[in-house]
C-alpha positions in Angstrom: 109.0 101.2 102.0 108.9 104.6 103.0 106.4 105.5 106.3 105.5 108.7 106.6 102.7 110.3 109.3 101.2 114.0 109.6 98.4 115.4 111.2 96.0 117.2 108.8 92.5 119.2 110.0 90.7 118.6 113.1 94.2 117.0 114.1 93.6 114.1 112.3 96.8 111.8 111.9 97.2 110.5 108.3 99.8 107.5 107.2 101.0 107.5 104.4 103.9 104.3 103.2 105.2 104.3 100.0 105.0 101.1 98.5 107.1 101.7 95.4 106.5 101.8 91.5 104.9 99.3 88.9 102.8 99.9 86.1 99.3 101.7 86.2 97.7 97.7 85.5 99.5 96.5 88.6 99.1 99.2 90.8 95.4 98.9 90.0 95.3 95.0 90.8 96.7 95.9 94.1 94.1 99.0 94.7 91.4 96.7 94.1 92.5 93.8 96.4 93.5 95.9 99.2 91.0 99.2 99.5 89.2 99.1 102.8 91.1 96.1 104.0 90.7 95.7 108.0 89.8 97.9 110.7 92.7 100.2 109.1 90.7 101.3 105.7 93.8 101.3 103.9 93.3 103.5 100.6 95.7 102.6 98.2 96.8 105.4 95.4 97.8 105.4 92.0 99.6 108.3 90.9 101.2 108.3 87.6 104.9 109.4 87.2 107.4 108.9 84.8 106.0 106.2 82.6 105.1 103.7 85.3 103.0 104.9 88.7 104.1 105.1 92.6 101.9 103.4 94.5 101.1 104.2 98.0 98.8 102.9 100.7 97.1 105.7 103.2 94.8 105.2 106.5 93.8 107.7 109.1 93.8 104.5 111.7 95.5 106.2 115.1 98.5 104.4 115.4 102.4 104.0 115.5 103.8 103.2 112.0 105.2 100.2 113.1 101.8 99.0 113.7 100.2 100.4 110.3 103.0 98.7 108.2 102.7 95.7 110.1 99.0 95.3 109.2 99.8 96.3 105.3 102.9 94.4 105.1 99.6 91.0 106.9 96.9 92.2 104.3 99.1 92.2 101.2 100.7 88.8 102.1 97.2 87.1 102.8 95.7 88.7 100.0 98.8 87.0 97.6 97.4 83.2 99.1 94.3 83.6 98.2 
């Protein structure tokens, strides 16, 4: 996974990690199962390329990206028990 962060307007930060690529069917599974997950508000986005998508999960949650991919890496294992 690839972690990247920049600060956009009004110097908000913005994380973005690249999760990796799958199919448009599985990269929406994931979207709907992890959009708005804990105090983070992770958005999770789709973007077609090549025949199959890259999928990526966002927050504007102010923190280091050791912390933000921690809490993904948490959300997507507990949602994968359930």
């Amino acid at each position: 996974m690839t972690v990247n962060q920049r600060t956009i307007l009004d110097n908000q930060k913005i994380t973005t990690i690249k999760i990796g690529r799958m199919s448009r069917s599985s990269g929406k599974k994931l979207a709907d199962k992890l959009n708005g997950k804990t105090y983070m508000d992770f958005e999770i986005i789709v973007a077609p390329a090549g025949g199959d998508c890259v999928i990526s999960a966002q927050t504007s949650y102010d923190g280091d990206e050791e912390e933000i991919l921690g809490m993904l890496l948490f959300t997507m294992a507990n949602e994968l028990v359930r």
